[in-house]
C-alpha positions in Angstrom: 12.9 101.3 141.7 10.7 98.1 141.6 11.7 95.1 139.2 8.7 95.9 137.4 10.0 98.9 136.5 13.2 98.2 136.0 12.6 95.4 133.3 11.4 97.3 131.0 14.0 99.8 131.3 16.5 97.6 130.9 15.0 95.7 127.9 14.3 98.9 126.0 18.2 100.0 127.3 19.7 96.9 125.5 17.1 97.5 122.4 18.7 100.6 121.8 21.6 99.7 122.5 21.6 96.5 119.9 20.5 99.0 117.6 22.9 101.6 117.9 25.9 99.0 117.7 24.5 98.0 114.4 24.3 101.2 113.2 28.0 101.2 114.3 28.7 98.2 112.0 28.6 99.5 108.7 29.7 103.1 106.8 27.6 104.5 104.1 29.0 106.0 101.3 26.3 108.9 100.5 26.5 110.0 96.6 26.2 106.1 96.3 24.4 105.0 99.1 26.8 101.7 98.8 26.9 100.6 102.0 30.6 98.7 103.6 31.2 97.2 106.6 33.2 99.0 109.3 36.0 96.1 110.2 36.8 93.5 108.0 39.1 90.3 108.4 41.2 89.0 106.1 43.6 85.7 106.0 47.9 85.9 105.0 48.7 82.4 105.2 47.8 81.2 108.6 47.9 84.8 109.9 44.2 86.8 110.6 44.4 90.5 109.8 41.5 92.8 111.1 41.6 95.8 109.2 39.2 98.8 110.3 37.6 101.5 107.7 39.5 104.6 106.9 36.9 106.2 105.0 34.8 105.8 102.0 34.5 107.7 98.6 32.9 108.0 95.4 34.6 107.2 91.9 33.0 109.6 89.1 33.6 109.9 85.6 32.2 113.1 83.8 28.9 113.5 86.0 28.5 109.7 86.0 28.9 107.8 89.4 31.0 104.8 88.6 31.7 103.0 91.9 31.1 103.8 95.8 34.9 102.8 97.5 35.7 102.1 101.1 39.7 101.7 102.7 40.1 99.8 105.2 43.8 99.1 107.3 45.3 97.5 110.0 46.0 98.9 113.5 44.8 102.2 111.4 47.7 105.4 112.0 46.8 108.8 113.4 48.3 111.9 112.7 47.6 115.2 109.9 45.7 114.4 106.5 49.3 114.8 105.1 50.6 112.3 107.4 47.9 110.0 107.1 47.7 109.8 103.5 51.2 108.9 102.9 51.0 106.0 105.5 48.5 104.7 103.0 51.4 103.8 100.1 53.8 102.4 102.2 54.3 99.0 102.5 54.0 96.9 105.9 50.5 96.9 107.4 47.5 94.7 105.3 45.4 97.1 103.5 42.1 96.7 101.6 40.1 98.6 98.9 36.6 97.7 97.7 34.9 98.8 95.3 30.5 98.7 94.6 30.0 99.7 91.3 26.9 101.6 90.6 26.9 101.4 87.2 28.1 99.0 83.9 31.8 99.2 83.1 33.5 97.6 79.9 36.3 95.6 79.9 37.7 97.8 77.7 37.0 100.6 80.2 38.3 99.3 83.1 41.4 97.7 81.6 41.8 101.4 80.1 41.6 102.9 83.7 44.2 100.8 85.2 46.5 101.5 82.5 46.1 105.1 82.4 46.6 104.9 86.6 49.8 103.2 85.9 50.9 105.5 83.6 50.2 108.9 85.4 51.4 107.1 88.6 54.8 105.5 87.7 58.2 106.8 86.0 58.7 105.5 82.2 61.4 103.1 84.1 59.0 101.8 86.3 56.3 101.5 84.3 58.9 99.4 81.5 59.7 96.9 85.0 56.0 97.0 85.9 54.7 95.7 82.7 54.4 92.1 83.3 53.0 92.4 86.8 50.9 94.9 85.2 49.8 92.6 82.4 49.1 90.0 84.8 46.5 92.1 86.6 45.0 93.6 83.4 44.6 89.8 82.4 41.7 89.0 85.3 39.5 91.6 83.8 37.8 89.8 81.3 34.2 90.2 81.8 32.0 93.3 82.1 31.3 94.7 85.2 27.2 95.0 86.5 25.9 97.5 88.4 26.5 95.8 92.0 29.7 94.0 91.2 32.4 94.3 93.7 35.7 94.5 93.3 38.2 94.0 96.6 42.0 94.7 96.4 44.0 93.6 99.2 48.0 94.5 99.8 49.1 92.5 102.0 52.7 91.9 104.2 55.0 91.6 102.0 54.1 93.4 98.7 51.4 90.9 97.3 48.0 92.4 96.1 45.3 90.2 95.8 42.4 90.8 93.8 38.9 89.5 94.4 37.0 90.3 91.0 33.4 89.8 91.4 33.7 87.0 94.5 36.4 85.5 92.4 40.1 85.4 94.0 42.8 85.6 91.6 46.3 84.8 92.0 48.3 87.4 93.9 51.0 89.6 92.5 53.7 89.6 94.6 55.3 93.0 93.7 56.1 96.1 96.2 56.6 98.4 93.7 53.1 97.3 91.6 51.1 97.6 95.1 52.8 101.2 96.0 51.5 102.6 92.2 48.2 100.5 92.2 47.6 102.3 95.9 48.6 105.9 94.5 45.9 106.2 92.0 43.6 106.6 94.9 45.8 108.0 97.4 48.6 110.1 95.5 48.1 113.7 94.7 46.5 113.0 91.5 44.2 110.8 92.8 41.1 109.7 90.9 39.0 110.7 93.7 38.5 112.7 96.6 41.5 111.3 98.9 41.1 113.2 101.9 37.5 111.6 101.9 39.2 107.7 102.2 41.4 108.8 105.2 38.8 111.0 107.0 37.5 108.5 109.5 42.0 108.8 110.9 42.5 111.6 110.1 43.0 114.9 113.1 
């Protein structure tokens, strides 16, 4: 094959190429359409954590879409949906959630949600030890979400979720117990969405 003809070949092999890798980047949630990134990076102290998608959902209340959702984990575990699911509560490897909203939310309503997920998701003596960590976290939802807000949970090493509300980082709660429960409303068998959708990427 001539260099003429192999130039092209190979410039139209790397153009697809580019463009399939990009493609690659990012996960689309469909009922939403929100669209998330397929690895993300996130800081511990001085310590880098590259967490990769685990799959992505949709949050609906009634017949209303309320947010498109992606989980992402590091060094991601294999195994049954079963298996996979309950790696997802356990504490040890940095976790994120986020969260596109495709519609308005109260503060009212979304202080609501996380109370009722607390309640449905913990014993009546965890819940009572909970509270404050649990009042902290209520406490940075003061402002109503827009459609296109994001909200980002992290857990991190060592039982500390931090929340970035709308670009904002809060303090983190440093509580194993809160993180386990806070994970559970989307990952327990009650979940508040379609679980086996956030671990499907994993999952055999």
């Amino acid at each position: 094959m001539s260099f003429r003809i192999a130039a092209p070949l190979l410039a139209l092999s790397l153009f697809f190429g580019t463009a399939l890798m990009s493609a690659q980047e990012n996960v689309v949630e469909p009922s939403t359409e929100k669209t998330f990134p397929a690895t993300v990076t996130v800081s511990s102290g001085e310590k880098q954590h590259t967490l990769s998608i685990t799959g992505v959902t949709v949050r609906k209340k009634m017949f209303f879409k309320v947010y498109g959702m992606a989980h992402y984990i590091e060094d991601p575990p294999t195994g049954s949906t079963k298996e996979v699911l309950k790696a997802m509560t356990v504490e040890g490897k940095a976790k994120q959630i986020t969260m596109d909203f495709a519609r308005e939310v109260t503060v009212e309503q979304i202080r609501g949600a996380y109370s009722d997920g607390f309640k449905e998701n913990a014993s009546a003596t965890d819940l009572a030890s909970l509270k404050p960590s649990l009042d902290t976290f209520l406490g940075y939802f003061d402002a109503p979400v827009k459609e296109n807000d994001t909200f980002i949970l992290r857990w991190l090493p060592g039982g500390k979720v931090v929340p970035v509300i709308s670009g904002k980082e809060k303090p983190a709660i440093v509580n194993q117990k809160f993180a386990e429960v806070l994970w559970t409303i989307w990952f327990g068998e009650d979940s508040i969405v379609d679980r086996e959708d956030l671990v499907a990427r994993i999952a055999r």
